[in-house]
Every structure is written in structure tokens, then in C-alpha cells.
N, C-alpha and C positions, 0 to 999 in steps of 0.2 A: 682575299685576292692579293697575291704578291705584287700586283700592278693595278694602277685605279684603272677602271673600264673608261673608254675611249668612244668619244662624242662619233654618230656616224655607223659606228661599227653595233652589230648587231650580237649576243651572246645568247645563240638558240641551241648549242649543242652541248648535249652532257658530259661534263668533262669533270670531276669526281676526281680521278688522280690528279690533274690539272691543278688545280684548287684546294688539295688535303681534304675533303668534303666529309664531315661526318652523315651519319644515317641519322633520322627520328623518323618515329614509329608513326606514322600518318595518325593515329587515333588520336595522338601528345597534338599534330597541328589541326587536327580540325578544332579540339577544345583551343586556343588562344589564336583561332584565326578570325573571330570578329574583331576580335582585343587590338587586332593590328590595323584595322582600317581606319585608324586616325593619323597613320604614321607615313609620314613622307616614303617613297620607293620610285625606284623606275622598272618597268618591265620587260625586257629583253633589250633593251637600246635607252639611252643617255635620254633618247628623243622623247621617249614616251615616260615621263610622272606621273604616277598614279597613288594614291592611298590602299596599302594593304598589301598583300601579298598576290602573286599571279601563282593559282592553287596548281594548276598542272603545266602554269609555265616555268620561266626564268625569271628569278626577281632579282635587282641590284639594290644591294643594301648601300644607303651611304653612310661616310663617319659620322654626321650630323641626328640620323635616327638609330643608330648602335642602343644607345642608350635608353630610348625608348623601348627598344625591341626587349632587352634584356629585363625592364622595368613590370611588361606582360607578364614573364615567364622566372621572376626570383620565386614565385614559392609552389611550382612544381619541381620536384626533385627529380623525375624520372628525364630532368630536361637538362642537370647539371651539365652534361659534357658541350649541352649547345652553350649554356651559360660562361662556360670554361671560353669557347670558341669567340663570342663576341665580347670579353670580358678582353680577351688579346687582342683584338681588333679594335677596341674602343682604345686602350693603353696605346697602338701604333698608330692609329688615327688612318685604319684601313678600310677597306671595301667587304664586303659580304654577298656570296654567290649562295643563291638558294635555287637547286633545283626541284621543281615541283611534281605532280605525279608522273 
């Protein structure tokens, strides 16, 4: 995310260009979506913290869990280009938009 998400405000709609968004193959997140449920996130809004991923919602990545994220998924290789993606976002100390199915 070019701009940290914003307390209040809600981030429900798909916005892909918005975001540079890359694709993964939903087979790649059902394998390390247990993996994530230890990991701080918020799900569509600031307001609501959750552990894990929201599988067919919106999830907010913060700077703080980048690195855990990335920590799941170093030795799938089919997942490099995500790994590429939060690997620059931990280095910016950015946000991370996942949209789910």
C-alpha cells in the first residue's frame, strides 16, 4: 500500500490496480494459511485485529507482521514473487493489501 490504511475507514472493495496487486494461485494460500494464524492482521478496517488471514475477505497487513508473513512462506518457491513483494515492504516499512477470494 503507497499510503498506511486509515483508522475508521473501511477497505472492502477490490482494487488490484490501486495497489500494484500481484495474483497467488489460491492452492499456494490454502497450504500456509494455518501458518498465519499466529500473526497479527486487521480485517477490512484498523477497527477490527484479528490473527490470520480474512480467506475471502480484505486483510491489512502491518509493517510489524511483514516479516513474519514472509518467515511462513521462504521455502515455497512457487510463492517467490509474493516473497519479492513483502520483502519491499518490510525494506519501506509499508502496509500490505490482500484481497481474498
Amino acid at each position: 500500500m503507497q499510503n498506511a490504511p486509515k483508522s475508521g475507514i473501511r477497505y472492502d472493495e477490490y482494487e488490484p490496480h490501486k495497489y500494484n496487486c500481484i495474483s497467488v494461485d489460491d492452492e499456494y494460500v490454502e497450504i500456509i494459511d494455518v501458518n498465519l494464524n499466529d500473526i497479527d492482521f486487521y480485517w477490512h478496517t484498523l477497527d477490527m485485529p484479528a490473527k490470520g488471514i480474512a480467506y475471502t475477505g480484505i486483510t491489512l497487513v502491518p509493517p510489524k507482521s511483514v516479516q513474519s508473513f514472509i518467515a511462513v512462506i521462504k521455502s515455497i518457491a512457487e510463492l517467490d514473487e509474493l516473497k519479492d513483494l513483502l520483502g519491499k515492504a518490510l525494506a519501506e516499512n509499508k502496509w500490505v493489501i490482500h484481497f481474498g477470494l
